[in-house]
C-alpha positions in Angstrom: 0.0 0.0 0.0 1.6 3.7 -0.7 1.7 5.9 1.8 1.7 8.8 -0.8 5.4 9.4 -0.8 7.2 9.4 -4.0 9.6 6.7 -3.9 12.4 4.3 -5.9 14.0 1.4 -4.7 13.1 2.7 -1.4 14.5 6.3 -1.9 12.4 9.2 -1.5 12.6 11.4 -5.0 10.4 13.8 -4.1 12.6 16.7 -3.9 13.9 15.4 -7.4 10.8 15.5 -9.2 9.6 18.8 -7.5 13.2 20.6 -8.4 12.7 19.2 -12.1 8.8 20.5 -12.4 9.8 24.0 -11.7 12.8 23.5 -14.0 10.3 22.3 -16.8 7.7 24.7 -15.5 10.3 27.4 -16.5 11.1 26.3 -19.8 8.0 26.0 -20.9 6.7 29.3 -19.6 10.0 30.8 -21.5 9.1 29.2 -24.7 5.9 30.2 -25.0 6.0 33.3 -23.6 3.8 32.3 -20.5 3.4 33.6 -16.7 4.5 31.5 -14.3 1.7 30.4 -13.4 -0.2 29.7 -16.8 3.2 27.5 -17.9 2.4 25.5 -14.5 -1.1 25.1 -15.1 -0.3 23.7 -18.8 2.4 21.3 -17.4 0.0 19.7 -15.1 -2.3 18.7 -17.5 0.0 17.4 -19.9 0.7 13.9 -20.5 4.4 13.9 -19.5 3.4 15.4 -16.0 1.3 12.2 -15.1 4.2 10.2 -16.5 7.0 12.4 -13.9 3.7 11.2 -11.4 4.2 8.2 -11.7 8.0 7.0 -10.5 7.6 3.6 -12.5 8.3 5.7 -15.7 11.3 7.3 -14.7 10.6 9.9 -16.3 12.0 11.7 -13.2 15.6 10.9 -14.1 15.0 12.6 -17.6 16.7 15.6 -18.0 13.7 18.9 -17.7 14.5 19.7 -21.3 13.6 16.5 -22.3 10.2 16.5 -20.5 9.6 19.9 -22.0 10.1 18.7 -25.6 7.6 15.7 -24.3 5.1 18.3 -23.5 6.0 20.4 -26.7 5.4 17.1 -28.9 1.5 16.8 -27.0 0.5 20.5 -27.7 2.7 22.6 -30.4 
């Protein structure tokens, strides 16, 4: 049962994925000439967010240019 924590092979990686949304988060916000705010909000409803969700993917080791391009692939 998970207790909520975002874990692999027992370590916690939640400091990893949160320091690699806000890196993404930035990018994306730079590309497309978005607040903040707005880049966030588009982030979290992409595809490649529920995949950095979910630490089975790892797509949390990917670098946050990477998951940008993922999220640039989904919505041009």
């Amino acid at each position: 049962m998970s207790d909520g924590r975002m874990v692999y092979k027992g370590e916690d990686i939640a400091l990893d994925i949160m320091m690699t949304t806000e890196r993404v988060v930035q990018i994306i916000a730079t590309e497309h000439g978005l607040t903040f705010d707005a880049a966030s909000a588009s982030f979290a409803s992409s595809r490649a967010y529920a995949a950095l969700a979910r630490t089975n993917t790892l797509m949390w080791a990917e670098s946050a240019e990477y998951i940008a391009d993922c999220c640039f692939e989904e919505v041009p």
